[in-house]
N, C-alpha and C positions, 0 to 999 in steps of 0.2 A: 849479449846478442844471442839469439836461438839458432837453434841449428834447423837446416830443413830437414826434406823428409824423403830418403831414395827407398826405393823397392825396386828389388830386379825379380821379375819374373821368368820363369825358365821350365821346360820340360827334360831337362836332362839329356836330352841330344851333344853329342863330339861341338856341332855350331854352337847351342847354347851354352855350354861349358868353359870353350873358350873366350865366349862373347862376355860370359859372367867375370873372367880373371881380368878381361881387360877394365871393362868397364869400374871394378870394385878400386881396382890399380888405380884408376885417372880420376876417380872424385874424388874430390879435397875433405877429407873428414874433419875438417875444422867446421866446413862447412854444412854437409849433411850425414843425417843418422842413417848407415844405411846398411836396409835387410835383402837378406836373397831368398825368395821363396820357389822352392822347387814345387811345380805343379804336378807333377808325375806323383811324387809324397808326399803332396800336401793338398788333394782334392777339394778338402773343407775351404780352401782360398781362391778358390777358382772363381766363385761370385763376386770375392772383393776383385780381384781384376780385372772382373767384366765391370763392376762400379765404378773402377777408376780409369775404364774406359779404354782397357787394353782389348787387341780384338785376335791375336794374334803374338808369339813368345819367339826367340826372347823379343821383352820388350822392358824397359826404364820406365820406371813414373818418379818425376822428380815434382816435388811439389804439389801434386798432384794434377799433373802433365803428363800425357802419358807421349813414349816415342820406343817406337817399332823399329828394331832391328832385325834387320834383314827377314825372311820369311820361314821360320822353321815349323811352326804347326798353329791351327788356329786355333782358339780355344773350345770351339765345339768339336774339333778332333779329339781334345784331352778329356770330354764331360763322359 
C-alpha cells in the first residue's frame, strides 16, 4: 500500500508554528509522507502552493486537497 502525500505550508508566524506541531503530531505516518514547507525560506514553493491550490498559510494539502487553517497571511502577502 502507498503512502499519501501531506504538505504543510507555513510562513513562520507563533500561529503557523504551532498549527505545524499539531498538525505533523495527528497524521498517521503510516499513512502519509509528510513535508513542511516554510514559505518565509522557501519562496521558490510559493507557486507550487498556489498550484495545489492553497490561497492562504497555514494551510494542509493532503492528497492534493488543499485545507486552510485558520487565517495567518495570504500568499500574495508572502510574494
Amino acid at each position: 500500500m502507498s503512502k499519501g502525500k501531506a504538505v504543510f505550508y507555513h510562513a513562520g508566524c507563533p500561529v503557523c508554528v504551532e498549527a505545524e506541531q499539531r498538525v505533523v503530531e495527528a497524521i498517521d505516518a503510516r499513512q502519509y509522507d509528510v513535508v513542511v514547507v516554510h514559505l518565509g525560506e522557501a519562496r521558490s514553493q510559493i507557486a507550487d502552493a498556489e498550484a495545489a491550490g492553497v490561497k492562504s498559510v497555514p494551510a494542509l494539502v493532503l492528497d492534493g486537497t488543499p485545507f486552510h487553517i485558520n487565517y495567518g497571511a495570504s500568499l500574495d502577502d508572502l510574494k
